[in-house]
C-alpha positions in Angstrom: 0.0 0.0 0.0 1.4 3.5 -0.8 1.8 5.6 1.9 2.4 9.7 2.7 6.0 10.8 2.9 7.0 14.8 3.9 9.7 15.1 1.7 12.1 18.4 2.1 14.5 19.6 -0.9 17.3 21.6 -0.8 19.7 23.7 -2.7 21.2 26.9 -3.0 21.5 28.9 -6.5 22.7 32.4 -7.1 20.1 34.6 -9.2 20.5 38.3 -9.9 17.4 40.3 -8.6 16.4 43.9 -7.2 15.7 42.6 -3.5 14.8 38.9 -1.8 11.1 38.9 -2.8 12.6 39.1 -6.5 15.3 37.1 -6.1 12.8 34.2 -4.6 10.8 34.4 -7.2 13.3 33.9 -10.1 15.0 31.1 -7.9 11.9 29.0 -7.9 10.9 29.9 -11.3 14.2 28.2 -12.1 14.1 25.5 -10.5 13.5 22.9 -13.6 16.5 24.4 -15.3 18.9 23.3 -12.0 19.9 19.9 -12.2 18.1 17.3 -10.5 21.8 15.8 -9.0 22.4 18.8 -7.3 19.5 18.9 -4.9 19.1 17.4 -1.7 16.0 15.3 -0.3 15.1 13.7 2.8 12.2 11.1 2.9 10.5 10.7 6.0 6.8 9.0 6.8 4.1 12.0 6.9 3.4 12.9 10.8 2.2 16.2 10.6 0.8 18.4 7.8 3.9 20.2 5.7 3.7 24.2 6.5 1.5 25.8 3.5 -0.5 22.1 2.9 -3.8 21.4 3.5 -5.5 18.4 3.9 -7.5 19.2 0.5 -4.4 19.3 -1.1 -3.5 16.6 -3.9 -0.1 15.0 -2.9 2.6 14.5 -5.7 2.9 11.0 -7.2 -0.6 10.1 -7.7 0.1 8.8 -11.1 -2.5 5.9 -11.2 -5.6 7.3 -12.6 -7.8 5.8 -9.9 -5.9 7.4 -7.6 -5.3 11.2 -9.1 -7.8 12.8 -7.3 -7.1 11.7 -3.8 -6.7 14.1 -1.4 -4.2 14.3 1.5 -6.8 13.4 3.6 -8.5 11.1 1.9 -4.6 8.9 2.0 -5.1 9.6 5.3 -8.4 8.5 6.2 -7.3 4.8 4.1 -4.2 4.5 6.2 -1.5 5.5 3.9 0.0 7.9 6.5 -0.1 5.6 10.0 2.2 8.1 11.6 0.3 11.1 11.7 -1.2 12.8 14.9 -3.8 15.0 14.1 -3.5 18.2 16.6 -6.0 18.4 19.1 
């Protein structure tokens, strides 16, 4: 059974921009032009929500058609993410 991972990527890039909003922006605009080797990611089993996700939020990787439309709580609410602790 598939199951809910937080995932956090990392990497640092140097952009040219007027001030840190911009330079944000551009970064992440970038981001499919840096190469994939040169992140960083650590896998670990969902236990809480990610900051800026919502539990109506689709999760990456749903990439079997029965499955696209799932929720992040929906995973939840089948057991895909037996780590989580709801808070009170």
């Amino acid at each position: 059974m598939k199951k809910l991972f937080a995932v956090r990527i990392w990497n640092e890039v140097v952009v040219v921009a007027e001030d840190e909003h911009d330079a944000q922006s551009i970064a992440i605009g970038s981001l499919r032009d840096v190469d994939a080797p040169s992140f960083g990611a650590h896998a670990s089993p969902m236990k809480r929500f990610p900051e800026d996700w919502e539990p109506s939020a689709i999760p990456f990787g749903n990439d079997n058609k029965a499955e696209r439309d799932l929720t992040i709580q929906n995973w939840i609410d089948i057991g895909a993410a037996p780590e989580y602790k709801a808070k009170p």
